[in-house]
N, C-alpha and C positions, 0 to 999 in steps of 0.2 A: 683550107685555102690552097688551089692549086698553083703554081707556081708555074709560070712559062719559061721557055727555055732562056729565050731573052733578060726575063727578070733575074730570075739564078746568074747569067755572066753579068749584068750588070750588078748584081750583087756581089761577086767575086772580083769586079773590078774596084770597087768603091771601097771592099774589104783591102784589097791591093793596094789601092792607093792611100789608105789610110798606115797600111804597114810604111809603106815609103815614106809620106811626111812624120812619121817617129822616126823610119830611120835615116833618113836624108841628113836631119841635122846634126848625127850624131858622124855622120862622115864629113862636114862641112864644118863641125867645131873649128875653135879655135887654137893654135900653136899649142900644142902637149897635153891636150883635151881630147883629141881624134880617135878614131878608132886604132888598133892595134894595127900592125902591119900582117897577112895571116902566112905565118909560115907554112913549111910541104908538112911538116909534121900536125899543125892545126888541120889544114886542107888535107890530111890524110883522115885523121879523125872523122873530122865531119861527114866525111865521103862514107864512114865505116861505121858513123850511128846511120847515117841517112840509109846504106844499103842495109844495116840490120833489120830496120823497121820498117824496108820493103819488106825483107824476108818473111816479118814476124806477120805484117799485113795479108801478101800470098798465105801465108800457111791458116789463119784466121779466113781466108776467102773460100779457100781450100779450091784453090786455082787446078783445076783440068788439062790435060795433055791439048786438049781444043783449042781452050784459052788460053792459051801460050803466044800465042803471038801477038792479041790485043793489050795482056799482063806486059808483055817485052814494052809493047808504044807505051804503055802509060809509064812505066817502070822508068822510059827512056827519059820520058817529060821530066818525070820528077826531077832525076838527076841533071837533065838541063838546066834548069828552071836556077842550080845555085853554082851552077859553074865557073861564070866570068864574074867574077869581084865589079864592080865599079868604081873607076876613074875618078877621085873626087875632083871637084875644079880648083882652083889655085887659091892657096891659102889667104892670099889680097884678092882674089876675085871680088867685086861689087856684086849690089844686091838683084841688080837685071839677071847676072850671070847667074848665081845663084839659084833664082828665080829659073831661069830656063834649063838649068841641070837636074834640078828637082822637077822639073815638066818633060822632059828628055825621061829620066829614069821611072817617072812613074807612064810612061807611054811604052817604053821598054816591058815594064813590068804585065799590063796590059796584055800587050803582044802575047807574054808568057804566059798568061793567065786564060788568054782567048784557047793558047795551043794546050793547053791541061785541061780546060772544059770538051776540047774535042776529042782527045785520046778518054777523056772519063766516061763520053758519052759512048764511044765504039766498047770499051773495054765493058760499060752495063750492059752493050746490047749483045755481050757476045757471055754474059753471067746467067743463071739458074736468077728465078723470081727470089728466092732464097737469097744469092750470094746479092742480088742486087740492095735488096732490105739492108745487108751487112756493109753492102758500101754505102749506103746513105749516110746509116750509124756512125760510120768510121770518119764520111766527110764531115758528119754534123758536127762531130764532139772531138776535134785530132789531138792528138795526142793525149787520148784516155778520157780526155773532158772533166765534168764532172766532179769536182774536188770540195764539193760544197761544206763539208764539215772543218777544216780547219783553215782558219784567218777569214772567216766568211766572205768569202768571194763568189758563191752562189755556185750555178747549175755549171759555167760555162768553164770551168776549173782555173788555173793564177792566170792563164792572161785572155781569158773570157773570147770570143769570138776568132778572135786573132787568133789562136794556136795555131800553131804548123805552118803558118804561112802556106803551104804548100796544094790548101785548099782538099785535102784529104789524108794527107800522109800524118800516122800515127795510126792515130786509135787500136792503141794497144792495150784495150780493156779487159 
C-alpha cells in the first residue's frame, strides 16, 4: 500500500497529537502531581542523548560531504522540535482553559511536526536509494523498535508507535 505524502503528515500529526493528549495532562496535574521543574543540568542531558543519537543516526546513514547540509536542516529540526518547555496554564485554570491549552499545544506541535516532515523529505531527496531505505527503518521503528521478546509488547518495542516522538530520531539498531 502506497502511502501519500498527505497521508504520512496526517499520520504524524495524529501520532503527535496523541503524544500531546498523554502528555498535556501530565503538565496540568494537580498541586505536587506536575511535572518536574527541568533544571540546565536535566536540559543539558537531554540536549547530549538527543545530539548523541543524531550522531549515532549520521554515522548509520553514513551521511556524505554532499549531504551536509540537508543532515544540518533536519539535524536542526530535530533539536528544535524540544527546545521551548511549555508554559502549563494556572493551576485553578477551569476546564475551557484547559481545553484550549491542550488545543494551543497540540496545534503548536503540528507546526513542529509539519517542519520535520519537510526537512525529512529534502534530507531523502538529497540520500543514495540505500541511505533512504535506512531512513525509513529508522523513522519506522525510533528508537531501535522492536523489543518483542520481553514483557511482550510486540514488534513496536515499550512504547509501540509513539517512540521518539521525534518522528524518526533514534533507530539505533
Amino acid at each position: 500500500m502506497k502511502l501519500t505524502t498527505r497521508s504520512k503528515l496526517a499520520t504524524a500529526l495524529f501520532a503527535g497529537g496523541l503524544a500531546l493528549a498523554v502528555a498535556v495532562p501530565v503538565a496540568t496535574a494537580s498541586p505536587g502531581k506536575g511535572p518536574r521543574e527541568m533544571t540546565p543540568e536535566m536540559q543539558e542531558r537531554m540536549q547530549s542523548r538527543m545530539q548523541a543519537r543524531l550522531d549515532k543516526m549520521a554515522e548509520r546513514l553514513e551521511i556524505k560531504a554532499s549531504q551536509q547540509d540537508a543532515w544540518q536542516a533536519y539535524a536542526k529540526v530535530h533539536k528544535d522540535m524540544f527546545d521551548a518547555r511549555p508554559t502549563p496554564p494556572a493551576k485553578d485554570a477551569d476546564a475551557a482553559t484547559l481545553a484550549r491549552h491542550r488545543a494551543d499545544m497540540a496545534a503548536k506541535m503540528a507546526t513542529k511536526l509539519a517542519t520535520l516532515s519537510d526537512a525529512t523529505a529534502k534530507l531523502q531527496g538529497a540520500l543514495t536509494p540505500e541511505q533512504a531505505k535506512t531512513l525509513a527503518d529508522m523513522t519506522r521503528h525510533p528508537m531501535g523498535g522492536r523489543h518483542g521478546g520481553k514483557g511482550g509488547r510486540g514488534e513496536h518495542g515499550r512504547h509501540g508507535q509513539m517512540s521518539g516522538m521525534g518522528g524518526g530520531m533514534g533507530g539505533m539498531r
